[in-house]
PDB file of N, CA, C, O and CB in Angstrom:
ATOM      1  N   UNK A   1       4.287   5.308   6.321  1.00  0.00           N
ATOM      2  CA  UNK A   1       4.703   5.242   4.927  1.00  0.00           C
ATOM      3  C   UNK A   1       6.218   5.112   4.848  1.00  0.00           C
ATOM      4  O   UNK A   1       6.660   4.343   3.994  1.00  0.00           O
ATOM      5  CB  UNK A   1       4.222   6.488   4.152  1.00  0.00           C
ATOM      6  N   UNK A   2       7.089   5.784   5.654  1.00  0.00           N
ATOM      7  CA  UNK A   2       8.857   5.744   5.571  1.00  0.00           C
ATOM      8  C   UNK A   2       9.029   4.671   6.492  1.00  0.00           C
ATOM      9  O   UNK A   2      10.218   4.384   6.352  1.00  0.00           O
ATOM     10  CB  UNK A   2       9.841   7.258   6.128  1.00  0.00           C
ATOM     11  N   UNK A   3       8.642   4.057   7.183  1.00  0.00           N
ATOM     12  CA  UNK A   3       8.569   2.743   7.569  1.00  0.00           C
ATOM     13  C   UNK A   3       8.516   1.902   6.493  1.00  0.00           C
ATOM     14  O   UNK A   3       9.559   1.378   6.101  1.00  0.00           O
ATOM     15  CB  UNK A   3       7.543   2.510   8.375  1.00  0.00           C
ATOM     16  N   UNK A   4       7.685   1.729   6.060  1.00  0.00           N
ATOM     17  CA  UNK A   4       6.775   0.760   5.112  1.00  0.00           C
ATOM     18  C   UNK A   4       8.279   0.784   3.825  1.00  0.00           C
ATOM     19  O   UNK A   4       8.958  -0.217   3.595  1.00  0.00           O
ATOM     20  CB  UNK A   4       4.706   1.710   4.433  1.00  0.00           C
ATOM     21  N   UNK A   5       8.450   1.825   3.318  1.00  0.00           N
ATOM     22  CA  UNK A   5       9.568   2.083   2.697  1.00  0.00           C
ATOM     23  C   UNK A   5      10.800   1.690   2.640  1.00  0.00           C
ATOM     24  O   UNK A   5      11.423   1.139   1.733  1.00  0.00           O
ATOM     25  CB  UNK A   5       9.688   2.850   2.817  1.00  0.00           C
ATOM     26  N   UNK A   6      11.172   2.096   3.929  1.00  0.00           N
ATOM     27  CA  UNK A   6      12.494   1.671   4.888  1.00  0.00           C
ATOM     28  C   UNK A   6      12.767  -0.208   4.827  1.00  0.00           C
ATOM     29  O   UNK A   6      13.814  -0.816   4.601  1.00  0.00           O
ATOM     30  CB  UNK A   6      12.034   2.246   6.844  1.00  0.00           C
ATOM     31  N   UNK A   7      11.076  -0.857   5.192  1.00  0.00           N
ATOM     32  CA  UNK A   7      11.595  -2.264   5.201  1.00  0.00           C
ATOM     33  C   UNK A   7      11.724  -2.626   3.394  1.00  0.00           C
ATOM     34  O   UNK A   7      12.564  -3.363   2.877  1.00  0.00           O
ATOM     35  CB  UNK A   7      10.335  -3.415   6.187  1.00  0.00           C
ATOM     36  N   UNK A   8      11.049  -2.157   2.964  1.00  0.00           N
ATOM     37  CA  UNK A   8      11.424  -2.378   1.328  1.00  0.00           C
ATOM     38  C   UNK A   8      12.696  -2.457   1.003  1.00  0.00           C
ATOM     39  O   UNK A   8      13.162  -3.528   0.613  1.00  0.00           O
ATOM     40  CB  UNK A   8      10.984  -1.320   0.428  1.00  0.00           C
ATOM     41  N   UNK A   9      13.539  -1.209   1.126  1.00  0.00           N
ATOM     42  CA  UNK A   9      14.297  -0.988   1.093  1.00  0.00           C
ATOM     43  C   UNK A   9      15.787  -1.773   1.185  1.00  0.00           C
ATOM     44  O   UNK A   9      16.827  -1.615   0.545  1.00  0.00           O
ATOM     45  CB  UNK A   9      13.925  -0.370   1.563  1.00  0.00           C
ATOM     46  N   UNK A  10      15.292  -2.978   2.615  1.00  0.00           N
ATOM     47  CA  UNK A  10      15.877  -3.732   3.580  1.00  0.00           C
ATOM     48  C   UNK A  10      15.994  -5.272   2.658  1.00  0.00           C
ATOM     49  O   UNK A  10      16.861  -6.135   2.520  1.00  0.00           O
ATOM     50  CB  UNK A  10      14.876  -3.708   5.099  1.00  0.00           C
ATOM     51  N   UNK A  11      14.589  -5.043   2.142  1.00  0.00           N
ATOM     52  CA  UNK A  11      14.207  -6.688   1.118  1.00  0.00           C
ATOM     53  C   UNK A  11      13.689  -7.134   2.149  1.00  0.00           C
ATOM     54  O   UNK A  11      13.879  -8.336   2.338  1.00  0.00           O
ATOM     55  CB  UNK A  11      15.522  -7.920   0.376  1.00  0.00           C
ATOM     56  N   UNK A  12      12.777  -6.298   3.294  1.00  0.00           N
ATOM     57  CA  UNK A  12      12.191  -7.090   4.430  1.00  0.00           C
ATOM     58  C   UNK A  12      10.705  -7.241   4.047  1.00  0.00           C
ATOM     59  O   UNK A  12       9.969  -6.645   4.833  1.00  0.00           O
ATOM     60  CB  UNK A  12      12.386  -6.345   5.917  1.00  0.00           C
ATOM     61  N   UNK A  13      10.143  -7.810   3.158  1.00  0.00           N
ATOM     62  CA  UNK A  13       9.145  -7.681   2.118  1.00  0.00           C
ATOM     63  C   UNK A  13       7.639  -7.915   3.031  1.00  0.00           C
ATOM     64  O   UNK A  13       6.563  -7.342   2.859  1.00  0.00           O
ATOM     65  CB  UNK A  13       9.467  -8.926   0.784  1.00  0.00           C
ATOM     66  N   UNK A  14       7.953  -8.814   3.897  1.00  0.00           N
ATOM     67  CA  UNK A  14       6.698  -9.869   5.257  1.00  0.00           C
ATOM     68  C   UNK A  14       6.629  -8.209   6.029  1.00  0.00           C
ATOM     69  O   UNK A  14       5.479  -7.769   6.040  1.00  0.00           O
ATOM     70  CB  UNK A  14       7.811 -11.876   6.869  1.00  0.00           C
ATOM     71  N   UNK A  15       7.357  -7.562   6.459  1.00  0.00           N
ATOM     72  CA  UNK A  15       7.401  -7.005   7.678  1.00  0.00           C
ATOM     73  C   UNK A  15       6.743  -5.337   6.683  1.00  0.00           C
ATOM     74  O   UNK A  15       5.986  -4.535   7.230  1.00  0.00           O
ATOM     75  CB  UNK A  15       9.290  -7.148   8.651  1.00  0.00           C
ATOM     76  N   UNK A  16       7.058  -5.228   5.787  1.00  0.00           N
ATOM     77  CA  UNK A  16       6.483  -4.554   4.857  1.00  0.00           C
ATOM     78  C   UNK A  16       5.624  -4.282   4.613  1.00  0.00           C
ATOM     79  O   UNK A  16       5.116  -3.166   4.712  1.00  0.00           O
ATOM     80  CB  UNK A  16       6.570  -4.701   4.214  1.00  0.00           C
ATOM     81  N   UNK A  17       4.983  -5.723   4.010  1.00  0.00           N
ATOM     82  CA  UNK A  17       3.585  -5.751   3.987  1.00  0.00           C
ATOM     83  C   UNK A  17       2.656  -5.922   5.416  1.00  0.00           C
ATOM     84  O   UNK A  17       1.429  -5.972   5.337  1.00  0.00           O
ATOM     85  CB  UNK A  17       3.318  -6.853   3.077  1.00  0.00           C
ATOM     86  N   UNK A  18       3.304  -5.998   6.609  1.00  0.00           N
ATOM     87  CA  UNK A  18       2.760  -6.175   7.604  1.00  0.00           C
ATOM     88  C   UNK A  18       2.298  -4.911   8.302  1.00  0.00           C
ATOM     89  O   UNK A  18       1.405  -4.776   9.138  1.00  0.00           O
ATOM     90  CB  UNK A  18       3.504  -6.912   8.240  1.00  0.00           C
ATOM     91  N   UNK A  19       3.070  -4.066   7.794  1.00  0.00           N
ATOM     92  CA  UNK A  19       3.415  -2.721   8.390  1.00  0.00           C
ATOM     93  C   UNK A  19       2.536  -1.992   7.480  1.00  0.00           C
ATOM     94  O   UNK A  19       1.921  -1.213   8.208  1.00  0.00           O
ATOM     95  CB  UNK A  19       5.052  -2.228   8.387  1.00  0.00           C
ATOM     96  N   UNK A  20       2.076  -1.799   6.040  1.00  0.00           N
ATOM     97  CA  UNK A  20       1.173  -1.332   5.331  1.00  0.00           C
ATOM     98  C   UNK A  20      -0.178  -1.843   5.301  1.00  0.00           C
ATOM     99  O   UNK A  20      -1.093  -1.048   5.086  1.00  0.00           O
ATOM    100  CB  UNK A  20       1.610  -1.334   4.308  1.00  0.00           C
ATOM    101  N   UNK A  21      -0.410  -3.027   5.482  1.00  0.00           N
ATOM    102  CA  UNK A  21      -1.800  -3.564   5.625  1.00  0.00           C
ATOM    103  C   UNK A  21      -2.239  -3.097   7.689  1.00  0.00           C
ATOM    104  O   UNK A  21      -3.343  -2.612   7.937  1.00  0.00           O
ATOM    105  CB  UNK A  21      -1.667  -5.755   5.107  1.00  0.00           C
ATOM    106  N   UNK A  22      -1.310  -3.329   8.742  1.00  0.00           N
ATOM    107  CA  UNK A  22      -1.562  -2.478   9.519  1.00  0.00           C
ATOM    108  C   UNK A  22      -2.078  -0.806   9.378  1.00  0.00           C
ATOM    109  O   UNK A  22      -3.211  -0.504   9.753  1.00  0.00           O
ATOM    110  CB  UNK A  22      -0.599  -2.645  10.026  1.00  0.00           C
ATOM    111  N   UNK A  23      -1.234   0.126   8.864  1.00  0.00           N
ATOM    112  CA  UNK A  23      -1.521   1.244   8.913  1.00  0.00           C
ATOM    113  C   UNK A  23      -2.433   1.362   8.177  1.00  0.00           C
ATOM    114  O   UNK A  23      -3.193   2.225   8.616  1.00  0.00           O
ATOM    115  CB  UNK A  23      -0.708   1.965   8.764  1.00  0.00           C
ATOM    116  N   UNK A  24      -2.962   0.705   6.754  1.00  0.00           N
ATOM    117  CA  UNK A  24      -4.562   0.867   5.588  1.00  0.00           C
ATOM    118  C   UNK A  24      -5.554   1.234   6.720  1.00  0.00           C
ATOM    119  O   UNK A  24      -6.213   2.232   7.011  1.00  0.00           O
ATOM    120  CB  UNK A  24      -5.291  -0.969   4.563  1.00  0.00           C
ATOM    121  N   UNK A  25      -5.258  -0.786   7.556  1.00  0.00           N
ATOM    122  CA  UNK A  25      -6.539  -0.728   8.473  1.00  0.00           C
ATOM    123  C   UNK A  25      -6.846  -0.200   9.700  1.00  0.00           C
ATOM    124  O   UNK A  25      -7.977  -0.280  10.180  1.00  0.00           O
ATOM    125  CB  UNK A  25      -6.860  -1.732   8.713  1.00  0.00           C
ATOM    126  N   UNK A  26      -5.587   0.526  10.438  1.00  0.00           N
ATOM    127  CA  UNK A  26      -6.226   2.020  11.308  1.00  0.00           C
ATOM    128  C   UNK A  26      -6.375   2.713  10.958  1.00  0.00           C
ATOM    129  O   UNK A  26      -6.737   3.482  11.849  1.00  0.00           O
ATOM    130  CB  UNK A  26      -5.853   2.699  12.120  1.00  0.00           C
ATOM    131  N   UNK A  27      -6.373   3.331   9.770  1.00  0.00           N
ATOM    132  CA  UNK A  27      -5.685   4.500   8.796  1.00  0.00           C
ATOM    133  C   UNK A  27      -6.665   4.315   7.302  1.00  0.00           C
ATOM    134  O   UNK A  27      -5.959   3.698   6.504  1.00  0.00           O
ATOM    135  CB  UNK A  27      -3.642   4.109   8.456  1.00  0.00           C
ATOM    136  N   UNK A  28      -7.402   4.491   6.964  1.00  0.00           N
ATOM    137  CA  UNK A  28      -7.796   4.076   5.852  1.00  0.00           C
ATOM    138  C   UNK A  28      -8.374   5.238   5.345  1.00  0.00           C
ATOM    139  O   UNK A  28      -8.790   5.059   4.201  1.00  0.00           O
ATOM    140  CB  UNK A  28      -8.583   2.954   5.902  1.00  0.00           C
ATOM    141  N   UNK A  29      -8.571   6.469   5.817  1.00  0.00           N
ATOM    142  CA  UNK A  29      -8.929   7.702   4.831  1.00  0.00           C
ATOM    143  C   UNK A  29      -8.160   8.424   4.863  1.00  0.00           C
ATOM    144  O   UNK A  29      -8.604   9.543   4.606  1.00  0.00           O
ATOM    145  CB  UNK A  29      -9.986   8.446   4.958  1.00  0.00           C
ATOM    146  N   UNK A  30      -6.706   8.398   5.138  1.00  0.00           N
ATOM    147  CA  UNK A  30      -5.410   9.656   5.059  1.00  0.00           C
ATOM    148  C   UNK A  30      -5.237   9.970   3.640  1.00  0.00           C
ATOM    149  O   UNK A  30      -5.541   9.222   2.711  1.00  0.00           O
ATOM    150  CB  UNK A  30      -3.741   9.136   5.671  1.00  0.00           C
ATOM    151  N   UNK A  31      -4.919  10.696   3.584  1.00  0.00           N
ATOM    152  CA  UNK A  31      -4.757  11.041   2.026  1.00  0.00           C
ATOM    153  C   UNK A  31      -2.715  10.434   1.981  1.00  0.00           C
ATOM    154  O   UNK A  31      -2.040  10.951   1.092  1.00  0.00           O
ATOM    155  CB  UNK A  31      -5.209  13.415   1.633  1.00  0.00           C
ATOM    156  N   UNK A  32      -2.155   9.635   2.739  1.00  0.00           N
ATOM    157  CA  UNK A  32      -1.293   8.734   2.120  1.00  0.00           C
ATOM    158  C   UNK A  32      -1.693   7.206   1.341  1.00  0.00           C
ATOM    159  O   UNK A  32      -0.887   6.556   0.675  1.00  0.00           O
ATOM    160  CB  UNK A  32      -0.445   8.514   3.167  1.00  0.00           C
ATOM    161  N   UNK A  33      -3.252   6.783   1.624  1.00  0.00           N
ATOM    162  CA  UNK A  33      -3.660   5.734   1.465  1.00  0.00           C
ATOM    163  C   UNK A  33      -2.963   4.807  -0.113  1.00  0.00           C
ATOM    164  O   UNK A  33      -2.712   3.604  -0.175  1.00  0.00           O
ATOM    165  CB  UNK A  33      -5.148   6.078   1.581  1.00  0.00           C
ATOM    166  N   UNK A  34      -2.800   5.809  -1.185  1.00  0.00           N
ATOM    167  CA  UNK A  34      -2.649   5.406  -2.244  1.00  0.00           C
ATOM    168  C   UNK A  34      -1.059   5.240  -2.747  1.00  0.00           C
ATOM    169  O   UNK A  34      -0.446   4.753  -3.697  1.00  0.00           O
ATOM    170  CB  UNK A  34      -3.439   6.204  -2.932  1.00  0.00           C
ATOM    171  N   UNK A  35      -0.817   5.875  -1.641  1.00  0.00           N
ATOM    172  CA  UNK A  35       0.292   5.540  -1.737  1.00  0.00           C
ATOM    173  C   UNK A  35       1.010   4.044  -1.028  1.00  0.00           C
ATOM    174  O   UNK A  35       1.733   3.143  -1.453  1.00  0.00           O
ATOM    175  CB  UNK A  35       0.758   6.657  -1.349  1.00  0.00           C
ATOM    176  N   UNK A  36       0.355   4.375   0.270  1.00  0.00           N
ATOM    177  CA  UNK A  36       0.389   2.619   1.309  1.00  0.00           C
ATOM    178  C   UNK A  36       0.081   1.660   0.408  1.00  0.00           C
ATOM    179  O   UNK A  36       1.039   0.925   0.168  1.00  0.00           O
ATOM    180  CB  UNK A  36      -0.928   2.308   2.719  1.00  0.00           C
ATOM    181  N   UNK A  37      -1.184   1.333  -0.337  1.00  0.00           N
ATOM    182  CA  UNK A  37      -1.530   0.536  -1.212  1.00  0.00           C
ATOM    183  C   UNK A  37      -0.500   0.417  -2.242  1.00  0.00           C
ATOM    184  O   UNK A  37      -0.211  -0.762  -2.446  1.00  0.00           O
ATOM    185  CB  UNK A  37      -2.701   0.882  -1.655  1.00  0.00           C
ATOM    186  N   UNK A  38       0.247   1.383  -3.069  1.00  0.00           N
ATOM    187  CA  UNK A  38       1.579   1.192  -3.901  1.00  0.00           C
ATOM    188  C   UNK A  38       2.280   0.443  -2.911  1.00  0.00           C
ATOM    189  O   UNK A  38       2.441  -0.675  -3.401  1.00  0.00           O
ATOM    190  CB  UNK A  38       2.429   2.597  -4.406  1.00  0.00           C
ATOM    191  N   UNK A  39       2.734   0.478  -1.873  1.00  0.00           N
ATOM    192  CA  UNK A  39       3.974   0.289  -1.128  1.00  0.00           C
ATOM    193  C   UNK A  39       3.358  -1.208  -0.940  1.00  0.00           C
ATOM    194  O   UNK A  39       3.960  -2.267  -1.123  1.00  0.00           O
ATOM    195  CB  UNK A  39       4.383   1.394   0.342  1.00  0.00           C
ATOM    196  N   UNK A  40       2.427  -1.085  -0.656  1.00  0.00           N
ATOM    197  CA  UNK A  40       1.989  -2.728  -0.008  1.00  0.00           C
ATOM    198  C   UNK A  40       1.915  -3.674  -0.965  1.00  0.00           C
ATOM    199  O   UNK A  40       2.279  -4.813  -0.672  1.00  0.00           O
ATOM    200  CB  UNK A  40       0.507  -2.878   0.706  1.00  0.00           C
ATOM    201  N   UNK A  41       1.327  -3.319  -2.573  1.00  0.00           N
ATOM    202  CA  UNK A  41       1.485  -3.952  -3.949  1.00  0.00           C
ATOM    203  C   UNK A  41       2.734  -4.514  -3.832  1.00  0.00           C
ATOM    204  O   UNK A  41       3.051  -5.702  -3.760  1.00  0.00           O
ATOM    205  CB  UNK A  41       1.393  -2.995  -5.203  1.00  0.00           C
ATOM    206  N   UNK A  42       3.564  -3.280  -3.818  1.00  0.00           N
ATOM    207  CA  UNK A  42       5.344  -3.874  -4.124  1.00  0.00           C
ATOM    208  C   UNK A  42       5.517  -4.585  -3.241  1.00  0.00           C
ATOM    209  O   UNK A  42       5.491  -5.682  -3.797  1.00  0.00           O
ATOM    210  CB  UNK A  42       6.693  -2.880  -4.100  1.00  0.00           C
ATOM    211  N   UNK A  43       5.709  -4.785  -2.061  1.00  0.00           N
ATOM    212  CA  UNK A  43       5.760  -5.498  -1.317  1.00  0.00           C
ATOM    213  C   UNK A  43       4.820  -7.297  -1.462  1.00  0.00           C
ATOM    214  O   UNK A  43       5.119  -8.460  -1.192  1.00  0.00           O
ATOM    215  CB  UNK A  43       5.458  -4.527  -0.372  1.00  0.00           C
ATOM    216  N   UNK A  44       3.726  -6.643  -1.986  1.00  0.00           N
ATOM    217  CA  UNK A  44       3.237  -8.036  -2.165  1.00  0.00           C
ATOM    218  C   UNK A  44       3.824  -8.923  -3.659  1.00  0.00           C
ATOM    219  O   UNK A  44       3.651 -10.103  -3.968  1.00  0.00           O
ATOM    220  CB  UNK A  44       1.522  -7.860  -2.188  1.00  0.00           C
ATOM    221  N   UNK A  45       4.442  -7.999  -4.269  1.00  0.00           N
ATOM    222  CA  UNK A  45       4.926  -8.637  -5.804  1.00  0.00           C
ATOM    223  C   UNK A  45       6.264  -8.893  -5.276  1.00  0.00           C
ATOM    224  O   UNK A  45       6.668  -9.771  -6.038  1.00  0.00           O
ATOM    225  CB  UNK A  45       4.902  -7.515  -7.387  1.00  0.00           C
ATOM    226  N   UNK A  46       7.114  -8.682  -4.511  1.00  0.00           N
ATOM    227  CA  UNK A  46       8.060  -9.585  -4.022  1.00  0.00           C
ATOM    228  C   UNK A  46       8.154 -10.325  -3.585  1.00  0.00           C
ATOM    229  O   UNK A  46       9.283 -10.802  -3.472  1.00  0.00           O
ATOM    230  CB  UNK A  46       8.566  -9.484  -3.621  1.00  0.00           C
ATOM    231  N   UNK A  47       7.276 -10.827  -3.140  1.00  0.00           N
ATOM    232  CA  UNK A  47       6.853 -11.899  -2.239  1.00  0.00           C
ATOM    233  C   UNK A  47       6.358 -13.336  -3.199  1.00  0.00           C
ATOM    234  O   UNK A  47       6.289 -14.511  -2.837  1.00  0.00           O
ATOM    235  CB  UNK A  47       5.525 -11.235  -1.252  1.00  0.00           C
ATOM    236  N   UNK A  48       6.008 -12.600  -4.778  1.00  0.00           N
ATOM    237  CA  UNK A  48       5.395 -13.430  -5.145  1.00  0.00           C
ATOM    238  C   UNK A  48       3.820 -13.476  -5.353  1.00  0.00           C
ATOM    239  O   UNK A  48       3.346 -14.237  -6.196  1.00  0.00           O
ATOM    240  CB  UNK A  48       5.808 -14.138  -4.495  1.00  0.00           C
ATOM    241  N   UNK A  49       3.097 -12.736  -4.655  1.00  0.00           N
ATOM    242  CA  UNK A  49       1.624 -12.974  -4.572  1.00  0.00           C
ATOM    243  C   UNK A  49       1.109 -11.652  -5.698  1.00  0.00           C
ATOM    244  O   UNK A  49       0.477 -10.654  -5.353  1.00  0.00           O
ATOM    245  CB  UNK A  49       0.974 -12.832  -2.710  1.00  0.00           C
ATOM    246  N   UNK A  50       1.465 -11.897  -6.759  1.00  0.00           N
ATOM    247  CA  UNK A  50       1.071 -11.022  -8.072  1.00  0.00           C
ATOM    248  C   UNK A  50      -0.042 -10.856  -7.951  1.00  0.00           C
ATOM    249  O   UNK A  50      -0.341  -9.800  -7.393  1.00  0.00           O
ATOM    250  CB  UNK A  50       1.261 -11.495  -9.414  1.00  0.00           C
ATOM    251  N   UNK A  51      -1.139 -11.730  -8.370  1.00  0.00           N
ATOM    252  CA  UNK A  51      -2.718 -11.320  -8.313  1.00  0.00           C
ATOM    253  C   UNK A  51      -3.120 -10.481  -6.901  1.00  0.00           C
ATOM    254  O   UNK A  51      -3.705  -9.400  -6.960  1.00  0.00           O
ATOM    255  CB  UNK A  51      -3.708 -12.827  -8.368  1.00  0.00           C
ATOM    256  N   UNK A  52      -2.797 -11.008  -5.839  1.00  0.00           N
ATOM    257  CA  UNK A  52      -3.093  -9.928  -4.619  1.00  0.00           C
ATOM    258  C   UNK A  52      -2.743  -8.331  -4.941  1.00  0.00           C
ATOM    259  O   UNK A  52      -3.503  -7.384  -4.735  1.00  0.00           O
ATOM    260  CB  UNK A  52      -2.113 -10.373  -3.258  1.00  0.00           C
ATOM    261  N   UNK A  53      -1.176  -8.263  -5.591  1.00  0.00           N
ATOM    262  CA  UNK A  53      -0.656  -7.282  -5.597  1.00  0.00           C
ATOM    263  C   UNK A  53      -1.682  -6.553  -6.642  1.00  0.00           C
ATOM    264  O   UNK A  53      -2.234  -5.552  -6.186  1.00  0.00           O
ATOM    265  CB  UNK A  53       0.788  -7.439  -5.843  1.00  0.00           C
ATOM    266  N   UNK A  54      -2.073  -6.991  -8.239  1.00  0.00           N
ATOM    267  CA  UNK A  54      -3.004  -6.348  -8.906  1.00  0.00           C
ATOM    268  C   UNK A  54      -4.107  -5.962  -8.164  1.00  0.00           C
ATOM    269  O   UNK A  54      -4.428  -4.776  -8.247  1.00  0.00           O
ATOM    270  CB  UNK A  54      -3.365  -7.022  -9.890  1.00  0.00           C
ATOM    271  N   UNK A  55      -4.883  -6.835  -7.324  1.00  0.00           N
ATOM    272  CA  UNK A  55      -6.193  -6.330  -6.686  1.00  0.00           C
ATOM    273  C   UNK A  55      -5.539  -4.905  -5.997  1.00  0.00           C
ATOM    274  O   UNK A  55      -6.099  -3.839  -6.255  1.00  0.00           O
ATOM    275  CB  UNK A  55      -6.964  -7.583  -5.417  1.00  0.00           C
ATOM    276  N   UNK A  56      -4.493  -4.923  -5.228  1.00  0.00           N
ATOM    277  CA  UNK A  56      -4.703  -3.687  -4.326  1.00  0.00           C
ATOM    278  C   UNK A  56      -4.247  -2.323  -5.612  1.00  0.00           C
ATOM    279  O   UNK A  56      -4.786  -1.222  -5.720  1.00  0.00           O
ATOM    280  CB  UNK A  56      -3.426  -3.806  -2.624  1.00  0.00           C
ATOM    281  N   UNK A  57      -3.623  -2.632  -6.064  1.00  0.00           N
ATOM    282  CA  UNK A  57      -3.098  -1.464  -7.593  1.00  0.00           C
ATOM    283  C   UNK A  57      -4.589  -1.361  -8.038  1.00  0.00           C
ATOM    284  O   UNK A  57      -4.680  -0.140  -7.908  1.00  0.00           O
ATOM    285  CB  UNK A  57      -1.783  -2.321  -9.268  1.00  0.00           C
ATOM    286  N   UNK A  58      -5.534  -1.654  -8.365  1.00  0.00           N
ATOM    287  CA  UNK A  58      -6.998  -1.243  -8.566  1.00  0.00           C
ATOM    288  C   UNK A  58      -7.251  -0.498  -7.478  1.00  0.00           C
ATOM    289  O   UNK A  58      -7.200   0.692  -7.786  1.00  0.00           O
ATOM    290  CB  UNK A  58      -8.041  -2.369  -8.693  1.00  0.00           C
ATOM    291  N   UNK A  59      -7.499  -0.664  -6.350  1.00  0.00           N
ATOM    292  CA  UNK A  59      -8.277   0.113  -5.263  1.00  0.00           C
ATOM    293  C   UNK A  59      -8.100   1.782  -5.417  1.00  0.00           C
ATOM    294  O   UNK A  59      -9.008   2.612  -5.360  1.00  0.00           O
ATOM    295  CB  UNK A  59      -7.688  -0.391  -3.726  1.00  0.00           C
ATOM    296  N   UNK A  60      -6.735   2.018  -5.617  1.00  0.00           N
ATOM    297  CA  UNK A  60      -6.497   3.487  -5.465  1.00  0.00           C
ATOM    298  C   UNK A  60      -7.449   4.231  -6.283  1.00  0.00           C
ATOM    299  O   UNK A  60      -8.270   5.049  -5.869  1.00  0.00           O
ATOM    300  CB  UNK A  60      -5.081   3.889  -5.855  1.00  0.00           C
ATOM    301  N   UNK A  61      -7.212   3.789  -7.722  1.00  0.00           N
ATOM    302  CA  UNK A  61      -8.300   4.758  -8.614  1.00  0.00           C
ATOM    303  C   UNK A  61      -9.690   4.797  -8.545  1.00  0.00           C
ATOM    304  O   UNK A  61     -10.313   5.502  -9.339  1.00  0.00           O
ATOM    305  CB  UNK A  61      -8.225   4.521  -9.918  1.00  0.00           C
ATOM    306  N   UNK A  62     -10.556   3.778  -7.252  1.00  0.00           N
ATOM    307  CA  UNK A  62     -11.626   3.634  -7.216  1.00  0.00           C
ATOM    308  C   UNK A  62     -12.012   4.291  -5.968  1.00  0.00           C
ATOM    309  O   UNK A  62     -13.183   4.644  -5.826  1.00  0.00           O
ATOM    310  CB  UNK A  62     -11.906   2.427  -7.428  1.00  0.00           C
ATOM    311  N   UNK A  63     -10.824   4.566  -4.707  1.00  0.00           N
ATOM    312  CA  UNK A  63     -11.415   5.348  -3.929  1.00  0.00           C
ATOM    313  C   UNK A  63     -10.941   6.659  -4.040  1.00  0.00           C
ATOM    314  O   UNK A  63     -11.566   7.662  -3.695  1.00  0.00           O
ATOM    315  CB  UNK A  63     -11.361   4.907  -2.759  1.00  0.00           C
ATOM    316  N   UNK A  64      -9.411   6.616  -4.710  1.00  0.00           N
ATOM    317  CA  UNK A  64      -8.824   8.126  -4.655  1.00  0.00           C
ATOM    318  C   UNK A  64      -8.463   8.139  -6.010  1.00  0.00           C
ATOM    319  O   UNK A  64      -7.553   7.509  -6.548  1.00  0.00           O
ATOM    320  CB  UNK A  64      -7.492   8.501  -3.579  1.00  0.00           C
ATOM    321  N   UNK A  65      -9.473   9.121  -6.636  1.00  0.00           N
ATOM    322  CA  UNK A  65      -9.227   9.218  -8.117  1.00  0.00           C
ATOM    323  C   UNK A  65      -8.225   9.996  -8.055  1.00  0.00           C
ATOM    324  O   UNK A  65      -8.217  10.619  -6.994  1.00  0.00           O
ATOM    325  CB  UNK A  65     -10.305   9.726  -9.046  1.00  0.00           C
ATOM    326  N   UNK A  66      -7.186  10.284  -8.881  1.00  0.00           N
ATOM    327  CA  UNK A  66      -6.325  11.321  -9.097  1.00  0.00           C
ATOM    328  C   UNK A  66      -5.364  11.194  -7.728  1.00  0.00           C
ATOM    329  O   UNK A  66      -4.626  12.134  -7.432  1.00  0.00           O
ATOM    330  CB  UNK A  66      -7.168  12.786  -9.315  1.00  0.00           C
ATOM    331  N   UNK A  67      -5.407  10.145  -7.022  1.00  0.00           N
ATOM    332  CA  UNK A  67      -4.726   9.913  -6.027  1.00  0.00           C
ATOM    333  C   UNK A  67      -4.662  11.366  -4.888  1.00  0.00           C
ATOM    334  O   UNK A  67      -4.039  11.435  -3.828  1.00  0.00           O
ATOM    335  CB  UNK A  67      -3.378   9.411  -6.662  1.00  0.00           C
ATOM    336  N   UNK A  68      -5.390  12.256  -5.433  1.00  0.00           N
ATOM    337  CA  UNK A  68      -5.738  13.787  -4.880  1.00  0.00           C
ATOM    338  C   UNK A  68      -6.932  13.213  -4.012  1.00  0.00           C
ATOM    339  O   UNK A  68      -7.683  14.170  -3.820  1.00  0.00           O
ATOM    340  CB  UNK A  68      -6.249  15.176  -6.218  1.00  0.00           C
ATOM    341  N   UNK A  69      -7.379  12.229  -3.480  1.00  0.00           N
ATOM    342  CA  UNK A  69      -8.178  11.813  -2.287  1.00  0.00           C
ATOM    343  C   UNK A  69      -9.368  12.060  -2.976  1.00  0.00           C
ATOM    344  O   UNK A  69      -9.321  12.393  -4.160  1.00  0.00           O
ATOM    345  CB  UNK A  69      -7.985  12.590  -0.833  1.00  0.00           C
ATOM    346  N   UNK A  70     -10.812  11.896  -2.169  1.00  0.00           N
ATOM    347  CA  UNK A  70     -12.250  12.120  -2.881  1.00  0.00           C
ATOM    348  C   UNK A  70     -12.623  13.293  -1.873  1.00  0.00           C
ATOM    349  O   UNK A  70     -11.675  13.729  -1.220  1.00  0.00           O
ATOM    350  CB  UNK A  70     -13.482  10.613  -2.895  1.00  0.00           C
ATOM    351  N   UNK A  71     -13.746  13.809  -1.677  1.00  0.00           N
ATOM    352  CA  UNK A  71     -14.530  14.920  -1.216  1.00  0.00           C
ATOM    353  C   UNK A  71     -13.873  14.988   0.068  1.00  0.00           C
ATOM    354  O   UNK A  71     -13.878  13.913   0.668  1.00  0.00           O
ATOM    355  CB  UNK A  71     -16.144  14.752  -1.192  1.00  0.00           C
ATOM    356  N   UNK A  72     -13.155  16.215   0.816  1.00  0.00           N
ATOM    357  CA  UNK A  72     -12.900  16.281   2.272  1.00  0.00           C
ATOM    358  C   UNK A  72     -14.028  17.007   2.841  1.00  0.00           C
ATOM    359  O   UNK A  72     -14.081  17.214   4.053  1.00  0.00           O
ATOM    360  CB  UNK A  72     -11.551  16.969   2.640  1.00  0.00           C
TER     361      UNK A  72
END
């Protein structure tokens, strides 16, 4: 996630989103997930790819309501 951040940060937007869609897909039930998905949105709306970026801004509230994760 402070990776993912860090290249934002940089305007390194490719390496960003490279680095958040990596960690989703080893990583996909941490309770940072909804946040990776924010980071990876932004990252994808700099880039330009708006509609991608809306699809992943949906996901959070459908797997982690309240961004408080679902049943541990």
């Amino acid at each position: 996630e402070t990776v993912v951040s860090h290249f934002l940060s940089r305007k390194l937007y490719e390496s960003a989103e490279s680095r958040a869609r990596r960690a989703l897909a080893e990583y996909p039930d941490v309770p940072a997930t909804p946040k990776l998905q924010s980071l990876l949105a932004r990252a994808l709306e700099k880039q330009g790819k708006k509609e991608e970026a809306s699809g992943i801004l949906k996901a959070p509230g459908e797997k982690h309501p309240a961004h408080g994760g679902g049943k541990r």
